[in-house]
C-alpha positions in Angstrom: -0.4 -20.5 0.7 -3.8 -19.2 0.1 -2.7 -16.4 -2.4 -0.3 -18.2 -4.2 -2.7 -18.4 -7.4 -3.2 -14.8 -7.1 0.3 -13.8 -6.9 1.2 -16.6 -9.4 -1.3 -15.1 -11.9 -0.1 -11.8 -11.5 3.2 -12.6 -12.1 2.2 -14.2 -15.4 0.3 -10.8 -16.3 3.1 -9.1 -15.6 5.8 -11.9 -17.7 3.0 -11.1 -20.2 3.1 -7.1 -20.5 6.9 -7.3 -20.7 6.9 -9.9 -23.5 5.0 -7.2 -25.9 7.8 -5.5 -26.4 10.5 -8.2 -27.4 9.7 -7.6 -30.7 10.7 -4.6 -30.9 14.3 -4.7 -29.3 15.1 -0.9 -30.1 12.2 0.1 -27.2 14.8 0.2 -24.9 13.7 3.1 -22.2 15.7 6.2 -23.4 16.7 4.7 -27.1 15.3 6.7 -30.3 12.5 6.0 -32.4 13.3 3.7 -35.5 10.9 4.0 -38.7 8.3 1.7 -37.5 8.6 3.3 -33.9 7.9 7.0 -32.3 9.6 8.2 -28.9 7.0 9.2 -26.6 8.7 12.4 -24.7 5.3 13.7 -23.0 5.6 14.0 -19.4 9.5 13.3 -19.5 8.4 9.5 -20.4 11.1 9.2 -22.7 10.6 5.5 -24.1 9.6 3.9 -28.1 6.9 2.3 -29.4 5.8 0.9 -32.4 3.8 3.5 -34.7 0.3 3.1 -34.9 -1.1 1.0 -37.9 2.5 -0.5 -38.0 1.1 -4.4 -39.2 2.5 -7.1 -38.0 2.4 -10.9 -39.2 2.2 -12.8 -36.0 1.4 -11.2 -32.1 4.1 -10.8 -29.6 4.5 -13.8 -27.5 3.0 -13.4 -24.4 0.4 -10.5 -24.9 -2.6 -10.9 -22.9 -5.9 -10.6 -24.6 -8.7 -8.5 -23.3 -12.5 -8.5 -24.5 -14.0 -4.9 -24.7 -17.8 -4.3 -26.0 -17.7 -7.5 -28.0 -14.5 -7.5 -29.3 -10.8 -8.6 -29.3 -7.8 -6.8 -28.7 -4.6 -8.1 -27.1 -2.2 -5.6 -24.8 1.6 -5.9 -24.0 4.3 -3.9 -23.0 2.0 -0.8 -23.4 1.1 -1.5 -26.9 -2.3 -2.6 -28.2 -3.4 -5.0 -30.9 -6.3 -5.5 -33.2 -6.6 -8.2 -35.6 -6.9 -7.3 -39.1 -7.1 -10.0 -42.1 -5.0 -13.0 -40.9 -2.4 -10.4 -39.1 -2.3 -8.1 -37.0 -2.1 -4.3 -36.5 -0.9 -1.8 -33.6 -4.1 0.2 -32.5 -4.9 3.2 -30.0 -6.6 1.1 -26.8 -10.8 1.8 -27.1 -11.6 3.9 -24.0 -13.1 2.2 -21.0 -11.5 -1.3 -21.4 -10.2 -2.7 -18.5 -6.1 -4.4 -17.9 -5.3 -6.0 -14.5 -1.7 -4.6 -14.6 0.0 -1.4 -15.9 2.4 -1.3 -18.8 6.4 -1.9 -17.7 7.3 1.4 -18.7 4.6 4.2 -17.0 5.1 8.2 -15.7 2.5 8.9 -13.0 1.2 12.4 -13.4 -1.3 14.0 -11.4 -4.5 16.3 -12.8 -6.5 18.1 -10.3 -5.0 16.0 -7.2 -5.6 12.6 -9.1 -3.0 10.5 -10.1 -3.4 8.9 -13.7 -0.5 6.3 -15.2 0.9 7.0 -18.5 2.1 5.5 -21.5 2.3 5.3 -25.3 0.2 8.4 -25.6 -2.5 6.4 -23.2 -4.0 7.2 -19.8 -5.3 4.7 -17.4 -6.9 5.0 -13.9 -7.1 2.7 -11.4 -11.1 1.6 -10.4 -11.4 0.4 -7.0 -14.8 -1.2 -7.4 -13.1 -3.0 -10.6 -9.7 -4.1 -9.4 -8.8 -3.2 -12.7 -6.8 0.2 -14.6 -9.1 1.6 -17.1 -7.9 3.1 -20.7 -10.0 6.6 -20.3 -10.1 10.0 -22.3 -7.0 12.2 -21.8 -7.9 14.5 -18.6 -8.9 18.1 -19.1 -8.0 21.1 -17.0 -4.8 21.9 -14.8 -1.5 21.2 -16.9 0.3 18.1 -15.4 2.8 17.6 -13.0 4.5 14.2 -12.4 4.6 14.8 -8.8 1.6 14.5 -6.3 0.0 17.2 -5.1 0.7 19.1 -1.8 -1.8 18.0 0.3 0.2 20.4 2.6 1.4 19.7 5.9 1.9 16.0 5.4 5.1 14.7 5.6 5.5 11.0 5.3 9.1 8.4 5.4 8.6 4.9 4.0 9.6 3.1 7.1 9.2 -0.3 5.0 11.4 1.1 2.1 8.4 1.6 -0.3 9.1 3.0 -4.0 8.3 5.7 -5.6 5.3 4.6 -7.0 3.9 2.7 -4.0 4.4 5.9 -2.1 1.7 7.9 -4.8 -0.2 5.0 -4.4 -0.6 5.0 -0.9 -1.1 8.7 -0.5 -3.7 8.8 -2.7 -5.7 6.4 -1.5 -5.8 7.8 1.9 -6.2 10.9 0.8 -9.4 9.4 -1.1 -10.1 7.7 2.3 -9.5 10.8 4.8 -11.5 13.2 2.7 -14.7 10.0 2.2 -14.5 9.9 6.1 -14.2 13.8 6.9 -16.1 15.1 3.6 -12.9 18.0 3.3 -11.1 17.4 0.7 -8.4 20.0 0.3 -7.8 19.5 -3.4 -11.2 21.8 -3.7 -11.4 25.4 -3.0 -12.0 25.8 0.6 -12.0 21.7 1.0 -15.6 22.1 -0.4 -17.1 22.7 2.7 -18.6 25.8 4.3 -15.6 28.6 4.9 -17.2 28.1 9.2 -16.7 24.8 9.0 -13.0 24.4 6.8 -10.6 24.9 9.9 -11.9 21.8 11.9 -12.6 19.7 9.0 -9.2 20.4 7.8 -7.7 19.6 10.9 -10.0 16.2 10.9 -8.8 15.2 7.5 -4.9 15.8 8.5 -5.4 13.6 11.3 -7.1 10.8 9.6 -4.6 10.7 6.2 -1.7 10.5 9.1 -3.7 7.4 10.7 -4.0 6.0 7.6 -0.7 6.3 5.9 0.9 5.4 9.3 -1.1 1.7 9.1 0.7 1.6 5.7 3.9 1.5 7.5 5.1 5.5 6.8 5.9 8.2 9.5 3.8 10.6 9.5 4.5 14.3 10.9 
């Protein structure tokens, strides 16, 4: 099958992220903190990691490492690794580096209509051009909400029983589509278009998120 290495390697990635945090047995989602850990509440997350600067003698089995500016870091489970001396220590992921998958554990909360993925006091968006989730700064702004936006009058049912999380996905990206194609976008005051032209350009965009999201496999009304 031709995308058996892709799925394959992805699969690995994934084996990978989850293997970070077998070390530390007590991250169960919803457990508390232990002395080496904290329990990240933000955004109703609810889940333990390992404290910052917390050394460690040997890397989890199974994190994948990732090259950013020249150097070394390895990432599993939602925690990041540096090396330091002959060990190694847990670290704050440097801004703009690149993972192929998202940590096991992630709350998807939306800022300004866009939807970023959060964990272990870390934010990643996902980069079409790169294929890739990028560590970036915390977004300013509106206050959060872990649900998506109202892109009003768009009702959708996952026909092909997509999650929760496919679902965000798939609005999202035809909302980044409809409003590309259309140019209203109705996340911005008035769409961002001229208040002559917002009624027809609204009524454009509607038509083409429900074209979209309906090749996805959703009903649209």
């Amino acid at each position: 099958m031709a995308n058996r290495p892709l799925i394959l390697g992805t699969l690995v990635l994934l084996g990978a992220s989850l293997a970070g945090t077998a070390a530390f047995a007590h991250n169960e989602r919803g457990a508390g903190p232990s002395p080496q850990s904290h329990y990240d509440g933000r955004y109703q997350h609810n889940h333990a990691y390992p404290m910052r600067g917390y050394a460690v003698g040997a890397r989890p089995a199974g994190a994948l490492a990732v090259t950013h500016m020249g150097q070394r870091y390895w990432y599993g489970g939602g925690v990041w690794y540096g090396a330091r001396g002959r060990g190694w220590v847990v670290i704050g992921p440097p801004i703009g580096v690149f993972v192929p998958v998202l940590p096991p554990f992630y709350t998807t909360v939306w800022f300004g209509g866009f939807p970023y993925y959060y964990a272990n006091d870390t934010y990643y968006l996902w980069r079409d051009g790169d294929q890739g989730y990028q560590v970036v700064d915390p977004p300013g702004g509106p206050s959060a909400t872990p649900q998506a936006p109202a892109t009003a009058d768009i009702y959708m049912y996952p026909r092909n029983g997509q999650d929760a999380d496919t679902q965000a996905k798939d609005r999202y990206e035809c909302h980044r589509w409809s409003a590309d194609q259309t140019g209203f976008d109705p996340t911005r005051a008035s769409g961002g278009v001229a208040a002559a032209d917002a009624q027809g350009k609204r009524e454009d965009y509607f038509r083409a998120m429900g074209a979209c999201l309906e090749g996805r496999g959703y009903s649209v009304k």
